[in-house]
LOVEX-933332 format. One line per field, with one value per residue (C-alpha): residue number from 1; x negated, y, z negated; residue in one letter. Coordinates in steps of 0.05 Angstrom, whole numbers. Example, Ala and Ser with C-alpha at 12.3 -4.5 7.8 and 13.67 -1.06 7.14 Angstrom:
<sites>
n: 1 | 2
u: -246 | -273
v: -90 | -21
w: -156 | -143
res: A | S
</sites>
This chain:
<sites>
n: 1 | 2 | 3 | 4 | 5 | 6 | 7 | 8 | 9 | 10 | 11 | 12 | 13 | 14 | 15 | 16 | 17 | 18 | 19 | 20 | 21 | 22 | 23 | 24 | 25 | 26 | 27 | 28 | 29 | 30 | 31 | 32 | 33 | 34 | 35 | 36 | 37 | 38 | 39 | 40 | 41 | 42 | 43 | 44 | 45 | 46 | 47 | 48 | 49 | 50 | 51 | 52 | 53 | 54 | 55 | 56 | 57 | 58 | 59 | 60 | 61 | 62 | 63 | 64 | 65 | 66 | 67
u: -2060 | -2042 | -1965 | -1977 | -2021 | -1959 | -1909 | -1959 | -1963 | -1890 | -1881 | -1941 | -1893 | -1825 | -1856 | -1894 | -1825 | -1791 | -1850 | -1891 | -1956 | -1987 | -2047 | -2077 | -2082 | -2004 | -1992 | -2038 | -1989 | -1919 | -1934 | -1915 | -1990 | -2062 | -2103 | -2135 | -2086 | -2053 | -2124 | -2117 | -2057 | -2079 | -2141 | -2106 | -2052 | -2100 | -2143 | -2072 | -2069 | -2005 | -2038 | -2073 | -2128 | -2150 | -2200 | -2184 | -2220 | -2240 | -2175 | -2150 | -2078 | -2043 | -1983 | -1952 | -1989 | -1932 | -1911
v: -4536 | -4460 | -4478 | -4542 | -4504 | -4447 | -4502 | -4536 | -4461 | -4452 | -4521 | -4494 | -4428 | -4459 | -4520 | -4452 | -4413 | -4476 | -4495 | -4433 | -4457 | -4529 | -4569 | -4572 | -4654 | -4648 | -4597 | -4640 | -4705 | -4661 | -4643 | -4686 | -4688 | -4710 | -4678 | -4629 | -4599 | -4581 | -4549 | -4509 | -4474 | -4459 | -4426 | -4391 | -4371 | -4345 | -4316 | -4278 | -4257 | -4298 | -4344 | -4353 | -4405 | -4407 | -4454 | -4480 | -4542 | -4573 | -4573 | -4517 | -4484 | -4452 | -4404 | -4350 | -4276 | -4235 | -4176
w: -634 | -650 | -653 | -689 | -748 | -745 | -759 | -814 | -848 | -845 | -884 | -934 | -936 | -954 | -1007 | -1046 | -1045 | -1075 | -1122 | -1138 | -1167 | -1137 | -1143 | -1071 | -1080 | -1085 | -1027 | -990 | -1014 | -994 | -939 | -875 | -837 | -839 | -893 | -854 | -810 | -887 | -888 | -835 | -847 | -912 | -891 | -837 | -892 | -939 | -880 | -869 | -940 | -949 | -1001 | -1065 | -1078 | -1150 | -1183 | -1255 | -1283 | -1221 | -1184 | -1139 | -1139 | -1092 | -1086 | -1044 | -1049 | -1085 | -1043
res: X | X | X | X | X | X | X | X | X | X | X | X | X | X | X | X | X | X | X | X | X | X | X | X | X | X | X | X | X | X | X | X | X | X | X | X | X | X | X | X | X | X | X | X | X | X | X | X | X | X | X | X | X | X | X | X | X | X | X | X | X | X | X | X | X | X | X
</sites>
């Protein structure tokens, strides 16, 4: 499950490079798995302190952590 979530994070990773800011809903859409495997790698991203989750009006956005 480990490798699987890596792989899910590194798909996260690449779609936020391309696309900077996203709605989680989208993210969720774009991404090739179940709903909460997207959620996993997310957490474990912004666990990491790779990612961003912000809350505006109701909807959560995501993007990289700027280095």
């Amino acid at each position: 499950m480990i490798i699987e979530l890596g792989v899910v994070a590194g798909k996260i990773w690449k779609y936020l490079e391309e696309n900077k800011k996203v709605p989680l809903s989208k993210l969720v859409s774009v991404i090739n798995t179940d709903r909460d495997r997207v959620l996993m790698g997310l957490g474990w991203m912004v666990r990491e302190g790779h990612a961003i989750l912000e809350k505006t009006d109701g909807e959560y956005i995501v993007s990289l952590r700027k280095t």
